[in-house]
N, CA, C and O atoms as a MOPAC input file, in Angstrom:
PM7 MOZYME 1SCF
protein

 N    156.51500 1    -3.97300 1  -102.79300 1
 C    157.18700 1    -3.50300 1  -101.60500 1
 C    156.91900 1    -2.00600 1  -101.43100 1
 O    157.35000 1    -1.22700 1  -102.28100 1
 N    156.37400 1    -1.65600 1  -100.59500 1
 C    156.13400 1    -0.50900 1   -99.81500 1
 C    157.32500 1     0.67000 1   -99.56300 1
 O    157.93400 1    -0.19400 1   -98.93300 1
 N    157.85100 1     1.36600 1   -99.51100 1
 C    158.73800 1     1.74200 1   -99.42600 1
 C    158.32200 1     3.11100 1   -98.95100 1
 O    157.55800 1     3.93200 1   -99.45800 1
 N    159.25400 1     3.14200 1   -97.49300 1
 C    159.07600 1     4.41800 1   -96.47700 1
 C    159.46100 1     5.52300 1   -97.14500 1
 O    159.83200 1     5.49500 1   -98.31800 1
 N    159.40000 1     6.49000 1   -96.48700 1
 C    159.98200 1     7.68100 1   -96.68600 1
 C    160.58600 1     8.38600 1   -95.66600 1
 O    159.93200 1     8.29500 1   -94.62700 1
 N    161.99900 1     9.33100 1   -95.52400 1
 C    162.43300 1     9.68000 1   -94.23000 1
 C    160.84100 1    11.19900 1   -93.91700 1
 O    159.87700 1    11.39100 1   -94.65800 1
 N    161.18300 1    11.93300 1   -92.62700 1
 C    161.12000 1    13.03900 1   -92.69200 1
 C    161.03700 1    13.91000 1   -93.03700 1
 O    160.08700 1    14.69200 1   -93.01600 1
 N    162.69800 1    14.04000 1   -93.72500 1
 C    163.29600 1    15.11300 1   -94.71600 1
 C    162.99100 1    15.20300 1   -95.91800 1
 O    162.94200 1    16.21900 1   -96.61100 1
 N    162.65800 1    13.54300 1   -96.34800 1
 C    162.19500 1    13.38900 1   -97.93100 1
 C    159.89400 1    14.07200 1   -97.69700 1
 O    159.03200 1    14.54500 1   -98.43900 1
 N    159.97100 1    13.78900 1   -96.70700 1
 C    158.38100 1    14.40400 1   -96.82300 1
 C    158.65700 1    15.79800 1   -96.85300 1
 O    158.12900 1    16.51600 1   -97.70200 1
 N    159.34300 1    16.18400 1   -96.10200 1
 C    159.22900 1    18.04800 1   -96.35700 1
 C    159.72400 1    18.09900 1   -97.43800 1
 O    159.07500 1    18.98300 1   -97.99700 1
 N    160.48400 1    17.72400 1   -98.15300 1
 C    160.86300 1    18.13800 1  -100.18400 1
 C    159.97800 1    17.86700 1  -100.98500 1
 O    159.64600 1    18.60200 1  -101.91400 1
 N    159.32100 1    16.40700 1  -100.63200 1
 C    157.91600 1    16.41100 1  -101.08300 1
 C    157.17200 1    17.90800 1  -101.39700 1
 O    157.03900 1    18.59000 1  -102.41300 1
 N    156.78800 1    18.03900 1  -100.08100 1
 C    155.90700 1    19.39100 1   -99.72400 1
 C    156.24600 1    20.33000 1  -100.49500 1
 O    155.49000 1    21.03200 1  -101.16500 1
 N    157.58300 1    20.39000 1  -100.41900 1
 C    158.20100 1    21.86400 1  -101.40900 1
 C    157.39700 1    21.50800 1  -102.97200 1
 O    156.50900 1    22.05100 1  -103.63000 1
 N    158.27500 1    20.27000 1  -103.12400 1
 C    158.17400 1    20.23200 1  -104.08700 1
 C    156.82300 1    20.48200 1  -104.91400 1
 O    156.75000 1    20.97600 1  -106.03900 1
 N    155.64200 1    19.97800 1  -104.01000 1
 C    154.26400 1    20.46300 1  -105.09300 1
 C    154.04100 1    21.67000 1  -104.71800 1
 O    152.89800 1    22.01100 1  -105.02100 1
 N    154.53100 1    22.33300 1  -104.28100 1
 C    153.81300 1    24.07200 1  -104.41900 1
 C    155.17800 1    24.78800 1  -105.48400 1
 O    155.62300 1    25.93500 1  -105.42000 1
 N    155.50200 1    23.93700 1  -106.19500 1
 C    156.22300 1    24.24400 1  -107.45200 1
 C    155.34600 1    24.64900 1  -108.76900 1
 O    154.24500 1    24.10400 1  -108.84300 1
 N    155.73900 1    25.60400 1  -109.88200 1
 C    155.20400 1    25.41600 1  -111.13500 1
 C    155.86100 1    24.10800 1  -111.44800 1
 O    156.94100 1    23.56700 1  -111.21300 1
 N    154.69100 1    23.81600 1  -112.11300 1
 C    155.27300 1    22.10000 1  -113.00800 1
 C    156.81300 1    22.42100 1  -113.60500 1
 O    157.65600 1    21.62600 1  -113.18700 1
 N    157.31600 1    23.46500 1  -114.52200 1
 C    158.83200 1    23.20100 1  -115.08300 1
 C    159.70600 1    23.38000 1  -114.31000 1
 O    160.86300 1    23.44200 1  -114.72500 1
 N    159.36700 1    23.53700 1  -112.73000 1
 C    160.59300 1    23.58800 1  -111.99400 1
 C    160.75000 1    22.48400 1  -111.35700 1
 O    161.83000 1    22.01200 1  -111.00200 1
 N    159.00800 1    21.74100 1  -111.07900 1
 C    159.12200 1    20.17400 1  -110.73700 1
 C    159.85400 1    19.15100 1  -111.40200 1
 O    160.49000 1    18.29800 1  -110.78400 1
 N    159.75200 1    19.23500 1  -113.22000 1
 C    160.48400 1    18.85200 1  -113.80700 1
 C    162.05000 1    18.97000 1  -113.95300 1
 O    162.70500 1    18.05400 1  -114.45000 1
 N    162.57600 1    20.04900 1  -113.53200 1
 C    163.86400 1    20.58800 1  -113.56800 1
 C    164.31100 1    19.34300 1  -112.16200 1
 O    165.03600 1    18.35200 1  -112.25000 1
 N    163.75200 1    19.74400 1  -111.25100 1
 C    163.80100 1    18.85800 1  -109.38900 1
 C    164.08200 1    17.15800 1  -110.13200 1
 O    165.09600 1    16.46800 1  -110.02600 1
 N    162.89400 1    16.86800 1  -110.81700 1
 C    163.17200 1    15.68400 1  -111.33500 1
 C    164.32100 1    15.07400 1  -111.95300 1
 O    164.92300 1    14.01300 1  -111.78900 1
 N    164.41800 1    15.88400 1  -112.57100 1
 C    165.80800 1    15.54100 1  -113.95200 1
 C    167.22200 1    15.58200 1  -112.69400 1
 O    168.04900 1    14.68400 1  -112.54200 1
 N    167.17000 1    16.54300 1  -112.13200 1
 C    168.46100 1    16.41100 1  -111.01900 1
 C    168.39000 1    15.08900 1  -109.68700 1
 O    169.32400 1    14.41500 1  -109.25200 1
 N    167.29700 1    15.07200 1  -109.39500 1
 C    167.16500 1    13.71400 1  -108.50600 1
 C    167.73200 1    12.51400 1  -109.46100 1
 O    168.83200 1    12.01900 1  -109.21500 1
 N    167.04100 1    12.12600 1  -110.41900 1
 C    168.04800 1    11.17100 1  -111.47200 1
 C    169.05700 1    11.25800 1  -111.49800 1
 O    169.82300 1    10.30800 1  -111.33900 1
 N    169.51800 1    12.84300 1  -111.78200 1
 C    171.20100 1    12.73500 1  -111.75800 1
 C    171.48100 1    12.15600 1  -110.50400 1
 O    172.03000 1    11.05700 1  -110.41400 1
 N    171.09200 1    12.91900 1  -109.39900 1
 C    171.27000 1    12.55600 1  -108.39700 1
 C    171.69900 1    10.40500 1  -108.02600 1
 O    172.65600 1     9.66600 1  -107.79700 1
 N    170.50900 1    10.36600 1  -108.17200 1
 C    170.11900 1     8.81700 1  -108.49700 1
 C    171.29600 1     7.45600 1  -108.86700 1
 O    171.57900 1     6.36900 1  -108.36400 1
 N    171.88200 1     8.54400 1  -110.42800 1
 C    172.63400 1     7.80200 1  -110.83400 1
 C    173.99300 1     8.23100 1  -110.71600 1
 O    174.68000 1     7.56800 1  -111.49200 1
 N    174.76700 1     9.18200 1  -109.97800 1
 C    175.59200 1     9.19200 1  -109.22900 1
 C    175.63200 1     8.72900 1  -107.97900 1
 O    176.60200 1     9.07500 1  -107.30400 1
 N    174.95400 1     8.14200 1  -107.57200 1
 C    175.13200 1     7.16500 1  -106.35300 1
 C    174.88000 1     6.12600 1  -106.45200 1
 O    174.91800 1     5.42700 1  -105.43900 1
 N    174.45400 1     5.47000 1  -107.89700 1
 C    174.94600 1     3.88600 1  -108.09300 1
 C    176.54900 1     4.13400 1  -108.70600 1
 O    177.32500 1     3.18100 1  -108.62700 1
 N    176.97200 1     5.27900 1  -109.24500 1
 C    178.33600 1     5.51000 1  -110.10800 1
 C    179.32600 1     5.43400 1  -109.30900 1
 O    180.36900 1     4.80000 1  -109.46400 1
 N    178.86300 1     6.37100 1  -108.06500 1
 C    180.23800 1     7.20500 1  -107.05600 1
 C    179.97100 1     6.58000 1  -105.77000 1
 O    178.87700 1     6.06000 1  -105.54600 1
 N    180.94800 1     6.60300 1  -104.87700 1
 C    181.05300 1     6.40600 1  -104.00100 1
 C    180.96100 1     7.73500 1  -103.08700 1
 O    180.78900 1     8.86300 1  -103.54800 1
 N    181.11800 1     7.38900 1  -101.57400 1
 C    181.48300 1     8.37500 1  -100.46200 1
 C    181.48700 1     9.77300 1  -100.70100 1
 O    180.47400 1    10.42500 1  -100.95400 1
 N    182.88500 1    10.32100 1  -100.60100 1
 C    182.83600 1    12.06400 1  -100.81000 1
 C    182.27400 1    12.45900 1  -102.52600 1
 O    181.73300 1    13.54400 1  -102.73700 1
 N    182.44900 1    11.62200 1  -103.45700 1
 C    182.05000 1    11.99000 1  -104.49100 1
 C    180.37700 1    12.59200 1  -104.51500 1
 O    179.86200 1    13.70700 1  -104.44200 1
 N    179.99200 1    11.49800 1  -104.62700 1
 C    178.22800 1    11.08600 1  -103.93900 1
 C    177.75600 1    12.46500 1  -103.15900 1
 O    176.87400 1    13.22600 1  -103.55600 1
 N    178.59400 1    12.62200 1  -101.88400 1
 C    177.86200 1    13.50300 1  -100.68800 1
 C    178.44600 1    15.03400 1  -101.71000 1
 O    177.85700 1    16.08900 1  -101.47500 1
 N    179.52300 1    15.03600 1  -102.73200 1
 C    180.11400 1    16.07800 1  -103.22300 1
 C    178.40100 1    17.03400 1  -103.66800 1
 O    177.80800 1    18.01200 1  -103.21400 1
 N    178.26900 1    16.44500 1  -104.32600 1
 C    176.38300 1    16.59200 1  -105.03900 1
 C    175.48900 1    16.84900 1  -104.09300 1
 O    175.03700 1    17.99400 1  -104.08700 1
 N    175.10200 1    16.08500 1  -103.27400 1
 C    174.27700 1    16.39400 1  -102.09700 1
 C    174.83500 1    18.08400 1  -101.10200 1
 O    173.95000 1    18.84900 1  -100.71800 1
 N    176.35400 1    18.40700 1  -100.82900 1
 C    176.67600 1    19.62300 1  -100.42900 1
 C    176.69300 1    20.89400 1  -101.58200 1
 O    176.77700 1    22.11100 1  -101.41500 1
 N    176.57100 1    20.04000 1  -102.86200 1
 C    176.27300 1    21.22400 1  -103.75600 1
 C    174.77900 1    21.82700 1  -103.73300 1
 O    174.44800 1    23.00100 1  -103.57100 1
 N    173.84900 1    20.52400 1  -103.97200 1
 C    172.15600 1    21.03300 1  -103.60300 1
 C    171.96800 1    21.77800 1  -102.36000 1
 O    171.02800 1    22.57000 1  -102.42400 1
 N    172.60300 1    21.75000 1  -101.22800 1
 C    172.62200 1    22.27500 1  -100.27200 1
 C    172.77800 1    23.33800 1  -100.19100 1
 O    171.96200 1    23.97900 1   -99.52800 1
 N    173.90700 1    24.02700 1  -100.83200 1
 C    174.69800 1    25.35400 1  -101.13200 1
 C    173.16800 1    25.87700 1  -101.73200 1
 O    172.34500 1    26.47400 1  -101.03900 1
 N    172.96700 1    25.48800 1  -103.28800 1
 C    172.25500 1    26.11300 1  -104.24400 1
 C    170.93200 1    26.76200 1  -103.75000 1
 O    170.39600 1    27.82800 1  -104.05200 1
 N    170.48500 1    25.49400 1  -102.65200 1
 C    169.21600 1    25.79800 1  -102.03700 1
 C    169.34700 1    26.54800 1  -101.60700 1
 O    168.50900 1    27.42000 1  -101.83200 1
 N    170.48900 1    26.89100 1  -100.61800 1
 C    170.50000 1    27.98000 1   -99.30800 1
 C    170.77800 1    29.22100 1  -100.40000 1
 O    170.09300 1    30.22000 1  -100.17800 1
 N    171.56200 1    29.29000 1  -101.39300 1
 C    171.80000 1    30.19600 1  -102.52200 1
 C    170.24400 1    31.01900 1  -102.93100 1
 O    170.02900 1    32.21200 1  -103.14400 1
 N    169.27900 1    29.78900 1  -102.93300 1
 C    168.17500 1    30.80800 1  -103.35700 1
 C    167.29500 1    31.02500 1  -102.38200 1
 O    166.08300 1    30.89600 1  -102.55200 1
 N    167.90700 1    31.41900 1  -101.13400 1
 C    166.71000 1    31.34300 1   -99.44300 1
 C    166.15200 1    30.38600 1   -99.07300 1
 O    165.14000 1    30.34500 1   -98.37400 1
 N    166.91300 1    29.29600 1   -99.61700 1
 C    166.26200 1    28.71900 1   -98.86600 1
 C    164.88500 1    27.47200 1   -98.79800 1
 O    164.20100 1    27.68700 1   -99.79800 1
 N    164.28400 1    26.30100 1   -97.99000 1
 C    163.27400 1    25.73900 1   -98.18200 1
 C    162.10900 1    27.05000 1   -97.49900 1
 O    160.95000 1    26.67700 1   -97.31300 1
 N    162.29100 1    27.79600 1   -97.32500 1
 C    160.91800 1    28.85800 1   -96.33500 1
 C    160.66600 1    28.54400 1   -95.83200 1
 O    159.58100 1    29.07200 1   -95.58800 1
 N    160.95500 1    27.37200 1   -94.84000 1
 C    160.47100 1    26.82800 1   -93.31700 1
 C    160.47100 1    27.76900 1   -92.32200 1
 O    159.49600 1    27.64500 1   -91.58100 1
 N    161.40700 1    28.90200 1   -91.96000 1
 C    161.50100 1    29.53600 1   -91.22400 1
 C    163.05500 1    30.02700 1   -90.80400 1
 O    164.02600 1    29.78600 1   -91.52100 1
 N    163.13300 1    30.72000 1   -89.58700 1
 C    164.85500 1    30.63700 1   -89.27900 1
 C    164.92000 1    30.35900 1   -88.20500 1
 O    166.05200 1    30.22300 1   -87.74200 1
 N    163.81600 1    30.16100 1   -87.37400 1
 C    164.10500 1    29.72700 1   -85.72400 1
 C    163.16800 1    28.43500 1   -85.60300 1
 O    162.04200 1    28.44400 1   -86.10000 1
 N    163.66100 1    27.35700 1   -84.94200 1
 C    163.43000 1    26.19900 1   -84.79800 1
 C    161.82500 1    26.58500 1   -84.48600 1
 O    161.17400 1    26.25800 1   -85.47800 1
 N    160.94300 1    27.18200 1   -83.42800 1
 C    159.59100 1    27.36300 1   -83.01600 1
 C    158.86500 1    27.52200 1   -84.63500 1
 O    157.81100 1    27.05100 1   -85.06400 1
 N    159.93000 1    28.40900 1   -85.32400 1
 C    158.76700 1    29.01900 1   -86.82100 1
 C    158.76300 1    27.80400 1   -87.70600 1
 O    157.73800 1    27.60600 1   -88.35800 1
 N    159.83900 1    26.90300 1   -87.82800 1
 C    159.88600 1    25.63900 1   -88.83900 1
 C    158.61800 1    24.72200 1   -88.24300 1
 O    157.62600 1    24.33200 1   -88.86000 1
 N    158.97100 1    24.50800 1   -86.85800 1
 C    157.63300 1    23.37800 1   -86.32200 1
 C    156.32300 1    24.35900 1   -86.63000 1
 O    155.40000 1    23.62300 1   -86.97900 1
 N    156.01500 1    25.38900 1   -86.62900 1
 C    154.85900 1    25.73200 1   -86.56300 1
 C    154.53900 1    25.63800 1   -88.31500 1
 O    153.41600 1    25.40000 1   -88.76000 1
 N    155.35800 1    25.79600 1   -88.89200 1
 C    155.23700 1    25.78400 1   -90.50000 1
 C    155.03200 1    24.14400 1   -90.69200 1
 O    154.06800 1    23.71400 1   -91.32400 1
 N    155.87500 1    23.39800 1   -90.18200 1
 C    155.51100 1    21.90600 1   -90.66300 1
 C    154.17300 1    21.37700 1   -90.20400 1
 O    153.71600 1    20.37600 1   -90.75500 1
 N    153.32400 1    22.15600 1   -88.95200 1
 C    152.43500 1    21.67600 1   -88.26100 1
 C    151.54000 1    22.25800 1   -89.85500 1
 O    151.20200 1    21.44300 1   -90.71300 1
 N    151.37100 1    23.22900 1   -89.94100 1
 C    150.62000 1    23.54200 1   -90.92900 1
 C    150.43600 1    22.90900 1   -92.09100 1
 O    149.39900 1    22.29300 1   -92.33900 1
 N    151.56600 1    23.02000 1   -93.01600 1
 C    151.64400 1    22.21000 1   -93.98700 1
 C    151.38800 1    20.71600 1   -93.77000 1
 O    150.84600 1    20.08400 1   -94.67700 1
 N    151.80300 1    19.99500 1   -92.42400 1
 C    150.93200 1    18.56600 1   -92.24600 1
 C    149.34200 1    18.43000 1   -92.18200 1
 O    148.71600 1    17.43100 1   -92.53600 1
 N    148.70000 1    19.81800 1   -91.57700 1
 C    147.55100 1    19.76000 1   -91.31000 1
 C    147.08200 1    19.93500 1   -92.48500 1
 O    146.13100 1    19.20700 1   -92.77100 1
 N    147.50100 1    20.80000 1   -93.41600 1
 C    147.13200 1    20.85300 1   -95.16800 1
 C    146.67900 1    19.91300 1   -96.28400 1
 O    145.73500 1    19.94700 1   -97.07300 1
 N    147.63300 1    19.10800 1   -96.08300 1
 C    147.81800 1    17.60800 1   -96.19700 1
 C    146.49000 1    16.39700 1   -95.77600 1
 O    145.63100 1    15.77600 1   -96.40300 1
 N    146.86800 1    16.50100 1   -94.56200 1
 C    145.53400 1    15.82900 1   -94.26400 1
 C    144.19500 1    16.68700 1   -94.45300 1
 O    143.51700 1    15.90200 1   -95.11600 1
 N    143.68900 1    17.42600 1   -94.33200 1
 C    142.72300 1    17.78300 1   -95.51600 1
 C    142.71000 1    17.87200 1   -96.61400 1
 O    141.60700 1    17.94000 1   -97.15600 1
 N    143.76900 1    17.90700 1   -97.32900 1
 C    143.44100 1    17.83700 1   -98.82500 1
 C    143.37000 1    16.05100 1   -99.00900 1
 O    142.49500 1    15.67000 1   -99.78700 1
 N    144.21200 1    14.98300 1   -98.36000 1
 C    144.06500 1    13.99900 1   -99.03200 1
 C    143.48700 1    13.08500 1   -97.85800 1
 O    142.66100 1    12.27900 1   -98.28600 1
 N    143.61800 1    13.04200 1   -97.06500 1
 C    142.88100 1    12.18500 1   -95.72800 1
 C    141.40700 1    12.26800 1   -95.18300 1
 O    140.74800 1    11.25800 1   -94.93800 1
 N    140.93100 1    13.58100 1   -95.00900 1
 C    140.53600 1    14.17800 1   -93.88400 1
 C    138.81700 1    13.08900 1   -94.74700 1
 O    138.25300 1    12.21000 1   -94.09500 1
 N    138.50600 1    13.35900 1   -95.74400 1
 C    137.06700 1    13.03600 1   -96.24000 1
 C    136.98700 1    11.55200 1   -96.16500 1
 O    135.92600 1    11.02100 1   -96.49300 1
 N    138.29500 1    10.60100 1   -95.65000 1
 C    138.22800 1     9.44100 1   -95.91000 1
 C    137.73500 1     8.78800 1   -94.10200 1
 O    137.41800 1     7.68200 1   -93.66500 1
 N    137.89600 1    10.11700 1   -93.51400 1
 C    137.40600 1     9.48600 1   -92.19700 1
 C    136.49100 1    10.54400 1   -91.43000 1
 O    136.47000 1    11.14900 1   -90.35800 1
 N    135.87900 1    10.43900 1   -92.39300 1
 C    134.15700 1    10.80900 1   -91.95200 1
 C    132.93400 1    10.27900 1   -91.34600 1
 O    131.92800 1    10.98500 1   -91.26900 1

């Protein structure tokens, strides 16, 4: 089974590999947590975690998308176009 991905989970993606590897690993180990507090917890517990990553992120500036809606699309246009050249672009030649 195939399994989509939202949007939001592709731009963390993105973040996520222009990481050094021990911070990818660090990302990892908390998505698990993550993971397994939401087979554990329910509702506000669950989202309790998700508004904490939120905080922490914005705590350290942030994903660097930008601060005005025009600079995020022009940053995601990029980083999509990145993408497809690094992993697409030679397959449709």
């Amino acid at each position: 089974m195939v399994t989509q991905i939202t949007h939001f989970e592709e731009l963390i993606l993105l973040k996520i590999r222009e990481l050094p590897e021990e911070k990818k690993a660090e990302i990892l180990d908390f998505i698990d947590f993550l993971r397994g507090s939401k087979e554990k917890r329910e509702g506000e517990e669950y989202s309790y975690y998700l508004i904490t990553l939120r905080k922490k992120i914005g705590e350290k500036g942030g994903l660097g998308l930008g601060e005005r809606k025009e600079e995020i699309l022009q940053r995601l246009r990029r980083d999509r176009e990145e993408v497809w050249k690094e992993n697409y672009e030679d397959h449709f030649r």
